[in-house]
C-alpha positions in Angstrom: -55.5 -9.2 39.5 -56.8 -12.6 37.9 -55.2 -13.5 34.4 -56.2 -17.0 34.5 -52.8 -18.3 34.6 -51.1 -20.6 36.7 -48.5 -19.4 38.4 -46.2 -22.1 37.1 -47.5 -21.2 33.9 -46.9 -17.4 34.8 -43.2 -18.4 35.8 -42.6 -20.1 32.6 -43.9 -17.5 30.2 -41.7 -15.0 32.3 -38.7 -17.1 31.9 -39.6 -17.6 28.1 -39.6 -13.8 27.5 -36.3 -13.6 29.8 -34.8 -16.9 27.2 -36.1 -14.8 24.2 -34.3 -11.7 25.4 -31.2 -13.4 26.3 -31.1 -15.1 22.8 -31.7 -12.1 20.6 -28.7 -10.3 22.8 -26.6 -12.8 21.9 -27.3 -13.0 17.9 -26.9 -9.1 18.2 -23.9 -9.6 19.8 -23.1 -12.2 17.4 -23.9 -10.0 14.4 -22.0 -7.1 15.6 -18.9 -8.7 16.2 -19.4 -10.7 12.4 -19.6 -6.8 11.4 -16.3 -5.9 13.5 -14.7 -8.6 11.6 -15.8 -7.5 8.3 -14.4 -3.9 9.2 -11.0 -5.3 10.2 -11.0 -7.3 7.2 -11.6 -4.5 4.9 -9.0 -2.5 6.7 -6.3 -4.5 5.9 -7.4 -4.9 2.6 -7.9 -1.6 2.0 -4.9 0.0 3.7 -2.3 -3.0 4.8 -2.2 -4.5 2.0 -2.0 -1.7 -0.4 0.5 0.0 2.2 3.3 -3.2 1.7 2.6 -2.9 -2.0 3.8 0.9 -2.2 6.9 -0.2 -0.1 7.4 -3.2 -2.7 7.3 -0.8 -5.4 9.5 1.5 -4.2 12.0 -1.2 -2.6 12.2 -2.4 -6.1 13.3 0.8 -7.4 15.4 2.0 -4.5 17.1 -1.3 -4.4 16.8 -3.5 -6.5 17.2 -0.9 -9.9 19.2 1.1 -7.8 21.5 -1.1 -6.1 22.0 -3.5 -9.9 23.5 -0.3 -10.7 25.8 0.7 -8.1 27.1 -2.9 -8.1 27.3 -3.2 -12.0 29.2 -0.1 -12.1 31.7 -1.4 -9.2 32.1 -4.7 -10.3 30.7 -6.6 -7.7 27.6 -7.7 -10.3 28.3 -9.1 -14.2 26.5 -6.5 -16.4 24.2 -10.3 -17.5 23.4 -10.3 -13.3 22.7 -6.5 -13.0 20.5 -6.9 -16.1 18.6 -9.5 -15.0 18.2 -8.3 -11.7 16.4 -4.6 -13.2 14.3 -7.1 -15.3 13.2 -8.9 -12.2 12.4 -5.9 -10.4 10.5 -4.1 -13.8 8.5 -6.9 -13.8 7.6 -6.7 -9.9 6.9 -3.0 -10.5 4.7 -3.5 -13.4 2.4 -6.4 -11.6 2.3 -4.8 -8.1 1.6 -1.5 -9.4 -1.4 -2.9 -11.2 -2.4 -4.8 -8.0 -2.1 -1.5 -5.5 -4.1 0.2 -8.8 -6.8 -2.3 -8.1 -7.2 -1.5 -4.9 -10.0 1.2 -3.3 -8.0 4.4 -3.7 -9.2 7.1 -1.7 -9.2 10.6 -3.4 -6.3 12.1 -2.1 -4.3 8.6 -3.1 -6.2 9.0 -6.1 -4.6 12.6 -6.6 -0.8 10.9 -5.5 -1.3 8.4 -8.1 -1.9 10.6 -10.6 1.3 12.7 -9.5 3.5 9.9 -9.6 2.5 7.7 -13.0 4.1 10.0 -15.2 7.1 9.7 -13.2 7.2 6.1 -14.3 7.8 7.1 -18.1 10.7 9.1 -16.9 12.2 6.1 -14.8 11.6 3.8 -17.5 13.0 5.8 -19.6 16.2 6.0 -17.6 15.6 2.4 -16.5 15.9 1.6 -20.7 19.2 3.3 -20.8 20.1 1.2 -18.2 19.6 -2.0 -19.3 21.0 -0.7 -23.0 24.6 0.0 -21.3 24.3 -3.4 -19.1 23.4 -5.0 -22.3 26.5 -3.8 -23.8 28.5 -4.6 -21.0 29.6 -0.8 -20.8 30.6 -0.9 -16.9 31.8 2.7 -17.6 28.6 3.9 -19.2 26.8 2.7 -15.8 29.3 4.3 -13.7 28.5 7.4 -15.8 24.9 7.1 -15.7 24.6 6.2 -11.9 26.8 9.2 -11.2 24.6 11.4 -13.5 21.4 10.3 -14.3 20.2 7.9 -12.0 19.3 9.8 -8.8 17.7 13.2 -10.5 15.2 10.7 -12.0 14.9 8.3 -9.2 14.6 10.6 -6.3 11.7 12.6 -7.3 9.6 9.2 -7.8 10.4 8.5 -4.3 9.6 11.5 -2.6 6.3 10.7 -4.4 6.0 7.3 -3.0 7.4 9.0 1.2 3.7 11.3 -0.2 1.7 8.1 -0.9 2.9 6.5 2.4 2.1 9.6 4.5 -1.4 9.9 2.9 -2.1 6.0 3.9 -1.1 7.0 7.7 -3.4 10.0 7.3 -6.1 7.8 6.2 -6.0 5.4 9.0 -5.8 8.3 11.1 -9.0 10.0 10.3 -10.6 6.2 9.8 -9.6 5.9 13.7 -10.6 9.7 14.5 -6.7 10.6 15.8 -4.7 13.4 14.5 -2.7 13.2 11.9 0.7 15.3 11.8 1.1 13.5 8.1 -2.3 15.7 6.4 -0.7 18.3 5.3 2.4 15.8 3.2 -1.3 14.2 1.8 -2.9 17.3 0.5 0.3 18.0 -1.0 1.5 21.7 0.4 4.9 20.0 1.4 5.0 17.5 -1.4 5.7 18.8 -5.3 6.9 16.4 -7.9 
């Protein structure tokens, strides 16, 4: 069959095509791994990053309010260092609560979230009391209170934060299509504030 080509033209019309192909393989490939990227970057913004914020929140009440108290109440912190150590970590709660807050919450988060938040007006509560006795220097009244008050508030806001942490690993679970032994903490049949 005649086409009326050269076959140098033939062979450079073929390698043309073949240079066209190769090129749009490699901007596909190029695209795809720009959308990779993207994904991963979304990931960690999405679950890291509001993963380390839960932690920080709950570090600061575990040990920083926590811990202001024990050592206020033995001595080994002035009632002015105690105090200003629960103000830093109020503070720390307050702005990286607001921060996780921003973040895309899924709906079972959403749902933990709303579980734990009116926790906080109990722990602030007791967290007030606190800085009222370290105020007033009243090493016994922190004594009393840490040996009375402080855990039966404290411990029920974290077991809500173990229930947000277990629902993150069960959403990167299901985002990576491996099973979860953490779904049934996130859908809350083990976990009741």
């Amino acid at each position: 069959m005649k086409t009326g080509l050269t076959i140098k033209s033939q062979l450079l019309l073929l390698m043309g095509v073949l240079l066209l192909m190769l090129v749009g393989v490699g901007a596909l490939g190029a695209y795809e791994l720009h959308m990779a990227e993207r994904r991963v970057e979304t990931l960690y913004a999405d679950r890291v990053v509001p993963l380390s914020q839960l932690k920080k929140v709950a570090d600061m009440y575990a040990v920083n309010i926590v811990d202001a108290a024990h050592k206020a109440a033995d001595g080994s912190f002035t009632p002015a260092d105690a105090l200003k150590a629960v103000q830093v970590a109020r503070k720390e709660i307050t702005d990286t609560w607001q921060a996780y807050r921003a973040t895309r919450l899924t709906s079972e988060e959403a749902a933990l979230v709303a579980r734990i938040e009116p926790m906080f007006k109990v722990t602030d509560a007791s967290t007030d009391k606190l800085e009222s006795l370290l105020r007033g220097g009243n090493q016994a009244g922190v004594a009393e209170f840490r040996a009375r008050e402080m855990y039966p508030v404290f411990d029920p806001l974290q077991e809500g934060w173990l229930g947000s942490f277990r629902c993150n690993l069960m959403n990167h679970a299901r985002r990576t299509n491996r099973p979860s032994p953490t779904a049934r903490w996130c859908s809350g049949r083990y976990w009741h504030p």
